[in-house]
Each structure stands twice: as C-alpha cells, then as structure tokens.
C-alpha positions as CSV (number, residue, x, y, z in Angstrom):
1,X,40.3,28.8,-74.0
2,X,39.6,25.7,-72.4
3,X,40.3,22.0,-73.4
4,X,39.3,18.8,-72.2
5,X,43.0,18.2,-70.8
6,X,42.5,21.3,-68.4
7,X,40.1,18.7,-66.4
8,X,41.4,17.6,-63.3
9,X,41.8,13.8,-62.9
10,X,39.7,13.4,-60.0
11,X,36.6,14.2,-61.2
12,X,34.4,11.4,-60.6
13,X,34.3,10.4,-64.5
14,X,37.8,10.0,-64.6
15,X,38.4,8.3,-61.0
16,X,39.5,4.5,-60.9
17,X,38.2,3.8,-57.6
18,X,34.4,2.9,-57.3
19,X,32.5,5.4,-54.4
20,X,31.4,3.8,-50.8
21,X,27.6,4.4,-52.4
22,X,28.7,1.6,-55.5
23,X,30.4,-0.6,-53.5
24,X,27.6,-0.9,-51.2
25,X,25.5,-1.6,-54.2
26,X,27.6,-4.6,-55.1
27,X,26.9,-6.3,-51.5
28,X,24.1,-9.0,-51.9
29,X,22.6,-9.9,-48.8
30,X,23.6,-14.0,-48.1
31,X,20.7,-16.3,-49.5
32,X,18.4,-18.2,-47.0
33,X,18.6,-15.1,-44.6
34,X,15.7,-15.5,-43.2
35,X,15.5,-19.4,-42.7
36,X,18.4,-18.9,-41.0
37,X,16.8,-15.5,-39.0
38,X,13.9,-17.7,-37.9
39,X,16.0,-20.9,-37.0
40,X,18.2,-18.9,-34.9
41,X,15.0,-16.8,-33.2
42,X,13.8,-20.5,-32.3
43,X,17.2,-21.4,-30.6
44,X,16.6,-18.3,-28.9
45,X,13.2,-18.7,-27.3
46,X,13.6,-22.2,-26.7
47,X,16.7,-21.3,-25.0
48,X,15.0,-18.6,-22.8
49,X,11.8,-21.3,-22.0
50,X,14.5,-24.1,-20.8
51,X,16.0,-21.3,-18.7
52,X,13.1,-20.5,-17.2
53,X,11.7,-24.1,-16.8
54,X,15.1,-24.6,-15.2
55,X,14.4,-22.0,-12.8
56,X,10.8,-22.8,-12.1
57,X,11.8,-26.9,-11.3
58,X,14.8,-25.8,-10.0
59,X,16.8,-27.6,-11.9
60,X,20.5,-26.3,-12.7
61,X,20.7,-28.8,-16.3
62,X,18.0,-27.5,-18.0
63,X,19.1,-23.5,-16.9
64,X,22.2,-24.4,-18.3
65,X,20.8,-26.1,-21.3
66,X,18.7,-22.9,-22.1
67,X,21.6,-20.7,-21.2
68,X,24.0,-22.4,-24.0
69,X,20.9,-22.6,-26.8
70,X,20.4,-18.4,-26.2
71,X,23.9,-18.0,-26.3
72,X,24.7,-19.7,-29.8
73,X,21.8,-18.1,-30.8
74,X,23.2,-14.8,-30.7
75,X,26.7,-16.2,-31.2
76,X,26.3,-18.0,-35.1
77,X,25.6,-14.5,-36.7
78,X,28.2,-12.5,-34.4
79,X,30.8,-15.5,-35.9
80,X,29.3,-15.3,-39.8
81,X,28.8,-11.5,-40.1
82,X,32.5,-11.1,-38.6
83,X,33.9,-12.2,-41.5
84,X,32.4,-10.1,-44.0
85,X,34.8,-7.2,-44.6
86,X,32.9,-3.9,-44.0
C-alpha cells in the first residue's frame, strides 16, 4: 500500500529550487529600453555618416569622430547587459 511518504523528494512539488522556466519569468526587462535602443541607434548612424563624411572630405577628425560615436554605440549595452547575471 502506498503512502504519501513513499514520494520521492524531488518531485517538482517538493523541490526548493525554482526551474530555469520560473526564474526566467522573474527577469523584467530594464525600463526606458527603448529610449535607450533608439538613442544608441542614433549614435550609431551619426557615427557611420561622420565616417563617411570624413572619408568623402578626406578628413581624418571627423573619420575618427564617427569611428568613436559607432563604437560606444555598440559598446554602452555590451558594458550594461555584462552585468546582468545570466
């Protein structure tokens, strides 16, 4: 005859540890995502535009100007999403 002590204590109603699927659950994405997706899109294409305008006029400032707005562009989220622990 079977009681409900002959359940192992693994089952998932018994296990202490929340599953991958609930933690995920609890992640809320960061607020003013995408103020901060379309701020950093701008950075982006202005920084490819100075490049090439530094190209066409052949001017080695405003390539490099364009060439450090395109790169913090892509660096700012590599820098805040490397925090978050995955």
């Amino acid at each position: 005859m079977s009681t409900p002590d002959d359940t192992p204590a693994t089952t998932p109603a018994h296990d202490p540890e929340p599953s991958w699927l609930e933690r995920e659950r609890e992640v809320r994405p960061p607020r003013g995502g995408a103020g901060a997706w379309l701020g950093l899109m701008a950075l982006l294409v202005g920084g490819l535009a100075l490049m090439g305008t530094g190209v066409s006029r052949e001017e080695g400032l405003l390539f490099a100007a364009g060439l450090l707005l395109a790169t913090l562009a892509f660096a700012v989220p590599l820098q805040l999403l490397g925090r978050a622990e995955r």
